[in-house]
N, C-alpha and C positions, 0 to 999 in steps of 0.2 A: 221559325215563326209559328204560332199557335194555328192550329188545324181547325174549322168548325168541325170536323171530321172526329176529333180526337176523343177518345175513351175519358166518361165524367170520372170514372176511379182514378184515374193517372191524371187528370186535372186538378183534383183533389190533393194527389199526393204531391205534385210539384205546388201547389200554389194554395198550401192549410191557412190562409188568409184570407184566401183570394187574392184576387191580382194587382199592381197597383192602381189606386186610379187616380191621376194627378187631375188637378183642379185647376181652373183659369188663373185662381187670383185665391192670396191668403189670408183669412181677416187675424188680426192682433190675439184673439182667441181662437183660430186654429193652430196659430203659430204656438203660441202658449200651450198648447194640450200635446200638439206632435212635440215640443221639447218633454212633457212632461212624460210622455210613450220612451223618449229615444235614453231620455236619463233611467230609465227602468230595465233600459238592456240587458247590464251586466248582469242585474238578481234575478233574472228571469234565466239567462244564458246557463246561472250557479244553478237552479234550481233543476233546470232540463237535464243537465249533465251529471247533477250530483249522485252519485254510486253509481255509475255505471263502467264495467271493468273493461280491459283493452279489448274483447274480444266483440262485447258490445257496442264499444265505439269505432269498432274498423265495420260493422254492420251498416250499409248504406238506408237510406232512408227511403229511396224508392229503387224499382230496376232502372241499372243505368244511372241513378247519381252517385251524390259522393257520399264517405260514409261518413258518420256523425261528428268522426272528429275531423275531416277534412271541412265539415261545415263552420266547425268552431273556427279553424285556422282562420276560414274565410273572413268568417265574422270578425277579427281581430285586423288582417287587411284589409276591407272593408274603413274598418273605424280610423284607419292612421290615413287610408288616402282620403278618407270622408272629411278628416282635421286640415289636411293639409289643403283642402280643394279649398276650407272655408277661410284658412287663414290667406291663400292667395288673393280669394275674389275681397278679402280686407283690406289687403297692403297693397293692392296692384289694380289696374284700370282690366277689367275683362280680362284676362288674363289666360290662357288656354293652356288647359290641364294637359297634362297627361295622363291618357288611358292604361287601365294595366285585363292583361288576357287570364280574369277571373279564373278560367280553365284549364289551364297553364301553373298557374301558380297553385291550387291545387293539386296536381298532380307532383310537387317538387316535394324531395325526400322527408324536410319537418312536417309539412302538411298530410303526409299519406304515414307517417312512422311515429313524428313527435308526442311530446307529453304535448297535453290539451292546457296545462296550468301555466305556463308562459302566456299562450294567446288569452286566457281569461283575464290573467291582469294586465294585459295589453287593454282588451276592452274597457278593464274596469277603469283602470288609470286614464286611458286616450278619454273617454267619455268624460268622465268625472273633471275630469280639466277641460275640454271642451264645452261642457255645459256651462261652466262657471266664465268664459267668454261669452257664450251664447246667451247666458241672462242679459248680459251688457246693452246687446244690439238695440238702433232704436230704428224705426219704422225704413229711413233710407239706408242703415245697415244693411235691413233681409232682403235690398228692394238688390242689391248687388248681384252681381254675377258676373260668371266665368263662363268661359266657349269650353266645348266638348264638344269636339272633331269627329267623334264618332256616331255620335249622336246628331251630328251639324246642328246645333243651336244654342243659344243662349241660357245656361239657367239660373234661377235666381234663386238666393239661399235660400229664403222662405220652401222653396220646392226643394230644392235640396235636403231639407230638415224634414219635408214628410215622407222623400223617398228615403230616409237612411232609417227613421223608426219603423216605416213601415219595411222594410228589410230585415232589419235585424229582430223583428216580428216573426218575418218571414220565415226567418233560417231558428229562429230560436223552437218556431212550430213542428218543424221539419223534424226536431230531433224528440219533442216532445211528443206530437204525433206517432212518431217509431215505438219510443218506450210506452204507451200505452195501448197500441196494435199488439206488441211484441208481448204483453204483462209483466214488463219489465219494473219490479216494485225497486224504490232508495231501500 
């Protein structure tokens, strides 16, 4: 849990976005703008990572996280459980997800060893098909949602669509933030 306590440089570093800040309620035109942040993922993802060599991308992005390319992995699970969360609370009444241990899963051998170009076109493809459902949606679409058990509560796509761009915001900063600390030129 965030410390009032805690060091602004290391608040910084964990959170080059700031943090999220979910909203009551979504109007037609936030929805519209957060699809139009999360379709912009992938070229932003390509552009953070583009020339940077293995030794760069085993470099963590602050003390104590993961390194640049265990971010990318994330970001690539991230986007298949973010697909799958949205296609349940479509086809199914509340439907309750299943959680996966972000932390865990980065630490597993492709995540900490893998080439980063599998998970890129994982994103680019899950998104790029994703969004092309997400134009579909009409107002009682985004109005849906699905239980998240660890979370205990209900969320509705609409919030879901501005917690997954602002994420992949998040983590795309992380690495971009690094390579310009670091003078790391493409």
């Amino acid at each position: 849990m965030h410390s009032a306590a805690e060091d602004p440089a290391l608040e910084s570093l964990r959170y080059p976005v700031g943090r999220f800040e979910p909203q009551d309620s979504y109007s037609a035109a936030d929805t519209a703008e957060n699809l139009q942040r999360f379709a912009m993922a992938p070229k932003r993802l390509t552009v953070a990572v583009r020339g940077l060599s293995a030794a760069q991308l085993d470099t963590a992005y602050r003390p104590g996280g993961w390194s640049a390319r265990q971010v990318v992995h994330h970001v690539a699970d991230s986007a298949l459980n973010g697909s799958a969360r949205f296609r349940w609370a479509l086809t199914e009444d509340e439907p309750t997800i299943k959680p996966y241990d972000e932390n865990r899963w980065a630490e597993l051998a492709d995540a900490k060893r893998g080439s980063i170009e599998p998970s890129r076109f994982i994103v680019e493809g899950v998104t790029e098909r994703l969004v092309v459902l997400l134009k579909t949606l009409t107002p009682k679409d985004w109005a849906r949602r699905f239980h998240h058990p660890e979370w205990k509560e209900h969320v509705r796509l609409d919030h879901l669509l501005a917690k997954l761009a602002w994420h992949h915001e998040h983590h795309v900063a992380h690495i971009s933030s690094l390579r310009a600390r670091a003078g790391w030129k493409e």
